[in-house]
N, C-alpha and C positions, 0 to 999 in steps of 0.2 A: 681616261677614267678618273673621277671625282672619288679619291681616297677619304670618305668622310667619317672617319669609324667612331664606332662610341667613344663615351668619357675611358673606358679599362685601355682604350688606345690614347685616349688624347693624357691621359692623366701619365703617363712617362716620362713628361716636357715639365714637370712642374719643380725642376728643382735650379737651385743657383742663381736666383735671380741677383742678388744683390755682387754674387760676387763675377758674373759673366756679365753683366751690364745691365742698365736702367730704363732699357727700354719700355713703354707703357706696356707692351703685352707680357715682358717678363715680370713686372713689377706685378699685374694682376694675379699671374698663375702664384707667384711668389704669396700670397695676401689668401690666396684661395685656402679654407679647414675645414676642414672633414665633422660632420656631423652624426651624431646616431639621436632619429627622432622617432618618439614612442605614441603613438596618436588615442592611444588609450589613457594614460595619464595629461597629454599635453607636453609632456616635458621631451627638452631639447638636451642633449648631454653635447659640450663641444670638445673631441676626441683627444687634440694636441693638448687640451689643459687637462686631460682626465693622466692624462700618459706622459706629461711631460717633453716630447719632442713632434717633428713635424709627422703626421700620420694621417696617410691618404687611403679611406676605407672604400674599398671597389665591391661586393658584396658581403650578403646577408642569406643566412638560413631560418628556417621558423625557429628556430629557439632563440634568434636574435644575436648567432654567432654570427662573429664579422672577420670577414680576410682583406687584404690589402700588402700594403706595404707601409714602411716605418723608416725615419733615418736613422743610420747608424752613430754619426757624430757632427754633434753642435749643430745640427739641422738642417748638415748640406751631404752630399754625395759620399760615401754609397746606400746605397737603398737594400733593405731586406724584408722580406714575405713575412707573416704574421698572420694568427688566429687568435680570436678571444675565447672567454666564455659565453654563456648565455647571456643577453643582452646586454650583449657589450664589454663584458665584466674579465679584465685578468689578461693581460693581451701576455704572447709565447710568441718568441721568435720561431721561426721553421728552418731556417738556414739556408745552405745554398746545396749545388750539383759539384763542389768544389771549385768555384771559382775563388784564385786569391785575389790578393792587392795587387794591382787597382782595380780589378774586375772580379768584387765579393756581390756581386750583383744578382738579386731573386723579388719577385714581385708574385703575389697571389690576384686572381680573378675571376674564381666563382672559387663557391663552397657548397656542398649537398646536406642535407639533414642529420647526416651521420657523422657530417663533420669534415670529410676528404676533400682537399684543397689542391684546384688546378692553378697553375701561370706558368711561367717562366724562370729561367734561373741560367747563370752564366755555369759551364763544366769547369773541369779541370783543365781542359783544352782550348778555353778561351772562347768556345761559339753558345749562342743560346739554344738552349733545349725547352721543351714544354715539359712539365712534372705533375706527378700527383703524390698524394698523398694518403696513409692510411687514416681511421677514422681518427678524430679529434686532431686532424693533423698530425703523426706520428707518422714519421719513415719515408720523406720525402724518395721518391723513384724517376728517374729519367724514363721520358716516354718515346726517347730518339726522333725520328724524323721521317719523311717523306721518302722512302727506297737510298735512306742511308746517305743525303744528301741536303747542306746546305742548314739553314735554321729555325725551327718551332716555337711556336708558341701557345698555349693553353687560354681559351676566353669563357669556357664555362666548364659546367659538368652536371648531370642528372643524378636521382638518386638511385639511378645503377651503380657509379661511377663512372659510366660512359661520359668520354671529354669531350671539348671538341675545342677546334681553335686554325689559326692556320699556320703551313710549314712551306719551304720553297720544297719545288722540286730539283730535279735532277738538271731542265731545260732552264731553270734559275726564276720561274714566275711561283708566286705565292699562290698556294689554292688552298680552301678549306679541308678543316679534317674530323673525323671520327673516329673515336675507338669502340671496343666492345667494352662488357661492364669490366669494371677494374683497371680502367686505361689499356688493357689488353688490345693491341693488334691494330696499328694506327691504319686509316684508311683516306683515300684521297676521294673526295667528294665531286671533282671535277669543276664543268663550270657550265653559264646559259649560252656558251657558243664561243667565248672571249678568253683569254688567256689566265684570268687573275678572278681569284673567292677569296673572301675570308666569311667565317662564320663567326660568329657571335653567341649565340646562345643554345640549347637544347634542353626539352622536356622529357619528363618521363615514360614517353613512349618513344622517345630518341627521334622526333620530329626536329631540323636544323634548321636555326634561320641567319642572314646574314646579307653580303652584298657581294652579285658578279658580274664582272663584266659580257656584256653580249656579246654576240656576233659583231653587232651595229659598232662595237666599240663604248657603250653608252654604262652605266651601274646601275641596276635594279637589286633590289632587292627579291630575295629566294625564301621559298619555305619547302623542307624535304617530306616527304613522308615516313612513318615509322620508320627507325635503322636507316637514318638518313639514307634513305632509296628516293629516288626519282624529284631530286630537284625540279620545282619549281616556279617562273615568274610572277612575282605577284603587280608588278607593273608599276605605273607611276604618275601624275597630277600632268606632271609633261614632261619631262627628259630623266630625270634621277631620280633613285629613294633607297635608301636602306633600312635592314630591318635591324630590330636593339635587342627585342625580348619576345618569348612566346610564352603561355604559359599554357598547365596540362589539357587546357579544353582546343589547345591548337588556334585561340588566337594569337595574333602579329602585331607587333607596334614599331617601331618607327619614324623615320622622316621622307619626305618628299618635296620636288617641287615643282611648282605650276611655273611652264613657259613663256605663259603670258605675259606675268610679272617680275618673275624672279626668286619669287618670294617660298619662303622656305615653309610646311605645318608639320605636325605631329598629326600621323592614321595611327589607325587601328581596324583589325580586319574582325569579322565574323567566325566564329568556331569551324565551319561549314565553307560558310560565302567567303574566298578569297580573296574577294574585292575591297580595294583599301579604301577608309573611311576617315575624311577631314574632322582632326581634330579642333580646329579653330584655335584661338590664341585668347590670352589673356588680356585682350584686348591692344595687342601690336601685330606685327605683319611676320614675327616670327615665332615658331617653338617646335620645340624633338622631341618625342617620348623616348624615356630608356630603358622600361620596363615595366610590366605586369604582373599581380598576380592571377589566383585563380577563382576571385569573383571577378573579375573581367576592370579593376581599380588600375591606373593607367598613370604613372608617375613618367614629369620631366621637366624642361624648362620654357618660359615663352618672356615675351617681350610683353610691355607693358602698355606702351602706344605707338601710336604708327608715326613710322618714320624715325625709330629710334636707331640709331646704329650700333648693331649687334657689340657688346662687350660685357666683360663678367659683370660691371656694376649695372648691366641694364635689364638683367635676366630677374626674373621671380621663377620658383617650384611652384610647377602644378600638381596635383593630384584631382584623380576624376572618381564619381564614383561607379558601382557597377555597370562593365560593359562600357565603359569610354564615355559611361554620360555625366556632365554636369562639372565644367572645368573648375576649379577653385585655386586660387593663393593659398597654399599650403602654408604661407608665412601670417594668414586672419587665421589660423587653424588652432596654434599652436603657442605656448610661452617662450618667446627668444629671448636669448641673453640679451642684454641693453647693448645695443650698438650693432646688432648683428643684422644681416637679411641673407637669409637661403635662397641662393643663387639656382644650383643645379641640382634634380633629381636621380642616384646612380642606381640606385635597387627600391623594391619592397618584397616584405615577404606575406604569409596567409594571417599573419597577424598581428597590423597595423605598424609595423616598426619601417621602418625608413633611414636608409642613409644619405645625406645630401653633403653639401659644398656649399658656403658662407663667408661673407667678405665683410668690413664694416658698414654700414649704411650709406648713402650714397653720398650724402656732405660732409660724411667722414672719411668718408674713401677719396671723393676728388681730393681735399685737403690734404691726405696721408701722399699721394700721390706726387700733388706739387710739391710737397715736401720733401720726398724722396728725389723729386727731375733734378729740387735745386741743390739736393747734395750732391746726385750726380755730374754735374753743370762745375760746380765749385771743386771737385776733387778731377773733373777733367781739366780744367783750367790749373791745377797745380802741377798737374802733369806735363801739363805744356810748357810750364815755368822754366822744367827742372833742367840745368846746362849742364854737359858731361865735360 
């Protein structure tokens, strides 16, 4: 199975680069900030200068609150959950399920209108639970696990409070999950035939989307019906596809890939018609949507031209407009800070706000880079010096 999970999965990896090593892919997620972008003014706010430390924003609500996670010191490990104000404004730590030192560890990834915050957080007992939150973030709650076995995690939530996210089971594979409203009554959502779900997102009619493995062995991406009932497959270009976001009209976005070539697009499906729909690129041979709202606006990231080899400096934001038509560079949209380009799209909400991911521009970025390889080069080489 191809584990390809959104940014709220891949953004986990983005810490210590400098001090765990130099390698070009640690050095990019290291360089990677968090942005809150408002499409109605133009203006781009860059989140670690607004806040002072490194802070990686994983959703957004319409009033422009944002959750995520935050470091705790000097801008390496450990990591803890946070909520702002209305856009953007006032960030509040959430705390943890009691986890202490070394493991004070809690991350948020979705947020509902009302305010209540789903992710993860280490307990008292040292394993990971999925939690939620009451409104404005108030009174973090353990939502335990899968028949009292193994560990959860939270990837969204509805403005029920219905969560959802995935937990192992008891046979030890990871399946997706749902609760009822209030994070009430976790449930096991199963799978299209194959051992292994996670889900990713749910609407207000508790519709889940995500990715399972089949029967075949293969990962497609899933969409349930109300009260995540009746998984299922929405298919795929030619072997794989996962789904990132839905929104309340019941459409899907997404990635997939064509067998032919390899190559990787962003769909999008029809409110109705489950059939997935090439989003095209930005004119290179790759991009993933990560989410929708609910005029059918279709945010994520793509390449630029073909033949580029996928890395954070190669990526531009897309945003489409209704109904997945009409790709554009969210970075010609918009006022960026001087030096900056928005890399990757993680949320939007029903009123034009955006949270994205931002590196220096690309002849600033190589240069910061080789910069960084040759201190790394020069401080391995003194290590090699050193005689006991």
């Amino acid at each position: 199975m191809i584990v390809s999970c959104c940014f709220k999965a891949r953004s986990l990896i983005l810490i210590g680069a400098l001090v765990s090593g130099l390698g070009p892919g640690t050095l990019a997620s290291a360089q990677e900030r968090s942005f809150f972008v408002d499409l109605n003014s133009r203006t781009v706010t860059d989140l670690g200068s607004l806040y002072g430390r490194n802070i990686t924003a994983t959703a957004i609500n319409d009033a422009g609150q944002l959750a995520g996670y935050h470091s705790l010191r000097n801008g390496l490990n450990p990591f803890s959950a946070f909520i702002t104000g209305p856009d953007g404004m006032g960030m509040r730590d959430l705390g943890n399920l009691g986890g202490k030192l070394p493991q004070p560890y809690s991350s948020a990834y979705g947020i509902n209108n009302s305010g209540q915050v789903a992710g993860d957080s280490y307990t008292a007992e040292g394993t990971i639970h999925a939690f939620i939150t009451g409104p404005d973030g108030v009174g973090m709650r353990d939502l335990g696990t899968l028949e009292g076995s193994g560990e959860g995690h939270a990837t969204g939530i509805n403005n029920a409070g219905q969560v959802v996210g995935w937990a192992y089971t008891p046979e030890g594979f990871p399946h997706a999950f749902i609760t009822g409203p209030n994070g009430m009554g976790m449930r096991d959502l199963g799978t299209l035939g194959g051992n292994i779900t996670f889900a990713t997102r749910i609407n207000d009619v508790g519709q889940v989307v995500g990715e399972s493995q089949t029967a075949e062995g293969n990962s497609h991406a899933f969409i349930t019906g109300p009260d995540g009932m009746g998984m299922r497959d929405l298919g795929t270009f030619g072997d794989f596809s996962t789904a990132y976001g839905i929104n309340n009209a019941g459409q899907v976005v997404g990635s997939s890939r064509f067998t032919s070539d390899g190559l990787i697009h962003a769909f999008i499906t029809g409110p109705n018609d489950m059939r997935i729909r090439d989003l095209g690129t930005l004119g290179g041979d790759f991009s993933d949507a990560s989410d929708i709202n609910d005029a059918g606006q279709v945010v994520g990231r793509s390449t630029l031209t073909p033949g580029t080899i996928p890395s954070p400096g190669a990526y531009h934001v897309f945003i489409t407009g209704p109904n997945g038509e009409g790709m554009m560079d969210l970075n010609s949209l918009i006022d960026l800070p001087e030096g900056v380009i928005l890399t990757n799209a993680i949320d939007i909400n029903n009123n034009g706000q955006v949270i994205a991911t931002g590196i220096p521009e690309p002849e600033t970025y190589a240069l910061m880079l080789a910069g960084l390889g040759l201190i790394g080069f020069i401080a391995g080489r003194k290590k090699s010096e050193v005689r006991i």
